[in-house]
C-alpha positions in Angstrom: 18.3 21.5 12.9 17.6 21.6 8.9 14.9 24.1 8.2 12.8 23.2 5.1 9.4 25.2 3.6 7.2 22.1 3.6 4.6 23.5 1.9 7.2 24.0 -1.2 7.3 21.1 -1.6 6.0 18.5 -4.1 3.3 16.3 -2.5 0.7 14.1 -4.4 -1.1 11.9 -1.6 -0.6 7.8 -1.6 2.3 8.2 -4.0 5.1 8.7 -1.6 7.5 7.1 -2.8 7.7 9.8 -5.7 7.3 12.4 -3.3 10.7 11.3 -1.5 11.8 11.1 -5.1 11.7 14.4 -5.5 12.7 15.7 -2.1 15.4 14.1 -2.6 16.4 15.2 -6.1 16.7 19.1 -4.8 19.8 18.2 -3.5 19.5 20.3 -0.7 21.5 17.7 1.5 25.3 15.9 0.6 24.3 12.9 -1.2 26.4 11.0 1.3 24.4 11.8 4.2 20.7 11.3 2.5 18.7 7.9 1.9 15.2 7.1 0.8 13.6 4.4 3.7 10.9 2.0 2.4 8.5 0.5 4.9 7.1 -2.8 4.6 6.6 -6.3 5.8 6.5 -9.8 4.9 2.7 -10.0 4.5 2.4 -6.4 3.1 0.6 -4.5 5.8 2.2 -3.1 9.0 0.6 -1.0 11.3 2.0 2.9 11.1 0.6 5.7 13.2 0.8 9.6 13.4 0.2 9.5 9.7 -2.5 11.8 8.0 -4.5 9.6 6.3 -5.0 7.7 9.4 -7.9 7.5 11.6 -8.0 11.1 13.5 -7.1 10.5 17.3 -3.5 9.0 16.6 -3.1 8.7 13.2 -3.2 4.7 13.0 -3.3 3.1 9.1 -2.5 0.0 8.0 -0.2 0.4 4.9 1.0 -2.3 2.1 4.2 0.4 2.1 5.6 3.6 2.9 8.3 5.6 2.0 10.3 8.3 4.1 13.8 10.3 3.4 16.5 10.5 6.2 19.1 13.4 6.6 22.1 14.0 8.6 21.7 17.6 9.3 25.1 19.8 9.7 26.0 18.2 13.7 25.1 14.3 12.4 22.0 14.4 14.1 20.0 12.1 12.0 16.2 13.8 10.8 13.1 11.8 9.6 11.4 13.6 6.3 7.7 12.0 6.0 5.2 14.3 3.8 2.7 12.5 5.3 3.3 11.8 9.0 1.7 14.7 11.4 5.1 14.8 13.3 7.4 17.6 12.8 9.3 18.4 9.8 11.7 17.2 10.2 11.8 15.1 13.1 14.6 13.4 15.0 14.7 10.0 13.8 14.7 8.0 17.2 11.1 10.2 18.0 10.2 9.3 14.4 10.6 5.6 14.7 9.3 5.7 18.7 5.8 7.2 17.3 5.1 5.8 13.9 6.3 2.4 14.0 4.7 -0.7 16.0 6.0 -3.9 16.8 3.2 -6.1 16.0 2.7 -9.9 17.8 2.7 -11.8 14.2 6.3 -11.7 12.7 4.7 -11.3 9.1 3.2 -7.8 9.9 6.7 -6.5 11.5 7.2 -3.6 10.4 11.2 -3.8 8.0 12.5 -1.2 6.5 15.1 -0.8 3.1 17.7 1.9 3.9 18.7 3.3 0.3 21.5 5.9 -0.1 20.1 8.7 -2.0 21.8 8.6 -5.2 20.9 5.0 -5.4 17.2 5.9 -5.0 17.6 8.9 -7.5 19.3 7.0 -10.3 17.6 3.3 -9.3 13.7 4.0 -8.8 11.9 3.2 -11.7 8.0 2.8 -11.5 5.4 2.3 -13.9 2.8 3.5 -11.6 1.0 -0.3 -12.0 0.6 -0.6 -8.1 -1.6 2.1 -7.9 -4.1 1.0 -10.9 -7.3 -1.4 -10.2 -8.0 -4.4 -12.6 -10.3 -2.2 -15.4 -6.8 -0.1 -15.8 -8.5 3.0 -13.4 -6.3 4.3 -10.6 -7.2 3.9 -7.1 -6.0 7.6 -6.4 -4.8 10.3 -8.9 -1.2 10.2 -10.0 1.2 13.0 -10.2 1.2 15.8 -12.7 5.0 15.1 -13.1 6.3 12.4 -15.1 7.0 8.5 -13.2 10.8 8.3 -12.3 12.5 6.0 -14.8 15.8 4.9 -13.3 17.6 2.7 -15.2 15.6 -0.8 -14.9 12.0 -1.7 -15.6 9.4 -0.9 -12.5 12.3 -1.4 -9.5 10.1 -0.5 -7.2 8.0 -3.2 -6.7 11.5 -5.5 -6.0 12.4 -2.8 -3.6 9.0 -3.4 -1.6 9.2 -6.9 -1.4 12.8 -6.1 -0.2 14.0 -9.1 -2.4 17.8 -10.2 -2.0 18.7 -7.7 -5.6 17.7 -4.6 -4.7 19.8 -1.7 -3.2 20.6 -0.5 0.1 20.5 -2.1 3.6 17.6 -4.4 5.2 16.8 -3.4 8.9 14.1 -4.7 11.4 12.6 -1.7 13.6 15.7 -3.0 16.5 18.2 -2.2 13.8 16.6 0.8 12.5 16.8 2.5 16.2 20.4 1.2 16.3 20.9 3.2 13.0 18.8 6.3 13.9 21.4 6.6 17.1 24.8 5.5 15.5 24.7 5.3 12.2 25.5 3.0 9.3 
């Protein structure tokens, strides 16, 4: 299995889809077996658990999105990176999926997830940071010391939540995303 320092990593809390930014701009894994996974649902929140900002017994939050990284490691097994789940890291992404992900009775709060190759996500993400801000301009939790990713449009990454039909990468429901955590694309 791929052995990573965690704690070398760059992490700023509620910004994770930076953090897998820059995970996945170390190039530590062939470009061709890495994509960035963004969580979300038709009405915005989805139920996640074994996540650290959760409550403390199972780690249960309601999110508006999250963002992950997935790795082949060097035998095709296929590994779940989440800064912020409690689960190993990194964990198999069948016990990944199995733990964190709920399906929920209404089909608006099913959780759907974006599969984007990670070159994509490296030259595509583009964020202006305007999700995390209030009304008066303030943020609603500190941003990075590091600069927002650019990529080559204007604030992508608010299309790529809402999942709509131009964005990159592959649409899954949590069915599919098991069938691609066991076989592949």
């Amino acid at each position: 299995m791929v052995q990573i320092d965690r704690p070398s990593l760059d992490y700023q809390a509620f910004y994770c889809e930076e953090n897998v930014w820059r995970l996945l701009a170390r190039q530590m894994f062939p470009a061709a077996k890495a994509w960035a996974v963004i969580v979300s649902s038709q009405s915005r929140r989805f139920v996640a658990r074994r996540q650290k900002a959760g409550r403390p017994v199972d780690g249960l939050v309601c999110w508006d999105y999250h963002v992950f990284a997935v790795v082949d490691d060097q035998v095709g097994t296929r590994l779940a990176l989440d800064l912020d789940s409690d689960l190993p890291f990194p964990c198999p992404l069948l016990r990944y999926l199995e733990e964190s992900f709920l399906s929920m009775g209404r089909a608006s709060q099913q959780p759907r997830f974006l599969v984007i190759a990670a070159m994509d996500y490296l030259t595509g993400l583009a964020s202006d940071r305007s999700h995390m801000r209030r009304p008066d301009g303030s943020y609603i939790a500190p941003p990075p010391p590091w600069p927002a990713p650019r990529g080559e449009g204007t604030n992508t990454f608010m299309s790529w939540i809402e999942m709509s039909s131009g964005c990159p990468g592959t649409r899954y429901d949590l069915a599919q995303m098991h069938d691609f955590a066991a076989h592949g694309t």
